[in-house]
N, C-alpha and C positions, 0 to 999 in steps of 0.2 A: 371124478366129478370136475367140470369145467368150472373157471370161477365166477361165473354168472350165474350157477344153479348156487355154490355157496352161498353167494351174497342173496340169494332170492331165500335162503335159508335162517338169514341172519347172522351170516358171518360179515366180521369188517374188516377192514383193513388195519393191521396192527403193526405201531412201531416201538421197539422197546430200544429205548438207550441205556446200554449198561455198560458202568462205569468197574474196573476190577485193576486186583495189582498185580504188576509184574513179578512172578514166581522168582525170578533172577535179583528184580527190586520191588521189595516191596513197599519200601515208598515212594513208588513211581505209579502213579493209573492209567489206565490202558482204556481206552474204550470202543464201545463193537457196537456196530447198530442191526438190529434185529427187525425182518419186515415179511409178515404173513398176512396169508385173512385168516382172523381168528372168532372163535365167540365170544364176547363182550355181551356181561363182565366176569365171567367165572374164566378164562381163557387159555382153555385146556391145554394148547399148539405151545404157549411161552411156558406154561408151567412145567411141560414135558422138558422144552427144552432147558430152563434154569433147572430141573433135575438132573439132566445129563452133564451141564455144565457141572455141577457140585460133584461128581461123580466120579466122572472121567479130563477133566480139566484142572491143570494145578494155578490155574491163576484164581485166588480168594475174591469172590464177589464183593466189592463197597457197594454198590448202589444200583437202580432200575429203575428205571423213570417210563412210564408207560404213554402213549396216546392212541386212541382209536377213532376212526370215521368214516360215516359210510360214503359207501363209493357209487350208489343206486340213489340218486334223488331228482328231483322235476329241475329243467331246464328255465333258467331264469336270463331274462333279455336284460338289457338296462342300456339306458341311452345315453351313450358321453358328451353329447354336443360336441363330434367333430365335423366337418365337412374336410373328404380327401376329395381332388377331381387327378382322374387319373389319365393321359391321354392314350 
């Protein structure tokens, strides 16, 4: 499915910042950014993938900071009061 039928679905655009430590140091954090269209808020796509992570990834998760927003909404003008003259 193209990503225009998702988002006409209700999928959004998801960004997860996840903060984890280095397997070699572990008081060192590493962080990965994560970016799908997902469904929001139950969001099946990151849940899979922090399962995998836990799984098959030896670096320990600290943290995950989530944002979502859609990417389908009405086109809004707004007026800066510039004047360019271009010749």
């Amino acid at each position: 499915m193209d990503d225009l039928a998702l988002q006409l679905r209700g999928y959004r655009l998801t960004t997860a910042h996840i903060l984890y430590h280095m397997p070699d140091h572990p008081g060192v954090l590493q962080t990965f950014l994560w970016q799908k269209l997902d469904l929001v808020p139950d969001l099946p796509g990151l849940r899979r993938f922090l399962d995998f992570w836990q799984r098959e990834i030896e670096g320990p998760l600290h943290s995950v900071t989530v944002a979502a927003g859609s990417l389908i909404k009405p086109v809004t003008f707004q007026h800066v009061g510039v004047s360019v003259t271009l010749n």
